[in-house]
N, C-alpha and C positions, 0 to 999 in steps of 0.2 A: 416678629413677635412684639408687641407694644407692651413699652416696662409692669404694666400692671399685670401682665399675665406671668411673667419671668418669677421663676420658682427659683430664693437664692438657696445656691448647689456649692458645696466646698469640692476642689478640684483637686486629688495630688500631682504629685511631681510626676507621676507615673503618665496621666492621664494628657500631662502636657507633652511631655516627649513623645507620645503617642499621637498627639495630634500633629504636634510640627513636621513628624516622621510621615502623616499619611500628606498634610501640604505639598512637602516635598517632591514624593511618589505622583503628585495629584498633577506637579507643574513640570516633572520630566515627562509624563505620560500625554501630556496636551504640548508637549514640545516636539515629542516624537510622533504626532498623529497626524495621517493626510488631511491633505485641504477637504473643506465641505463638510458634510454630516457628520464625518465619523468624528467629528473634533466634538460633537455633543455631549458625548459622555465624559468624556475625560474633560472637559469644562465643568458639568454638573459636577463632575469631583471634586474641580477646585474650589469652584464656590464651598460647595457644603464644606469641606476641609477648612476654609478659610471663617468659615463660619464658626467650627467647632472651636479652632482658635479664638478667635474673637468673645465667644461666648465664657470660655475658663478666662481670659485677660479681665473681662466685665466681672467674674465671679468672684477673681481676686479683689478685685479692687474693691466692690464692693463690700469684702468682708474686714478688709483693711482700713475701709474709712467707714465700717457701720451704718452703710446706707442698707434699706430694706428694700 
């Protein structure tokens, strides 16, 4: 998503344990999946899981240093 479209979202605490708890789940599940295709999904998980991460870390910061 290009920063101009990023809607600033305040995150709680809740929302972060939530997210690092589904990371988690996202990189034993793609640890434990056979080789080939079936590793797809549970990659799609990590990504977006890592993503959701990423996206609260950016929302803090941004409300921390009052960038729009």
């Amino acid at each position: 998503m290009p920063p101009e479209a990023a809607v600033l979202t305040t995150f709680s605490q809740q929302e972060w344990v939530e997210a690092q708890t589904e990371l988690t789940e996202a990189r034993q599940a793609l640890a434990a999946a056979p080789a080939g295709i079936a590793r797809q999904a549970p990659f799609d998980r990590g990504l977006e899981a890592g993503r959701r991460c990423t996206e609260i870390i950016h929302g803090w910061l941004a409300d921390k240093l009052d960038f729009d």
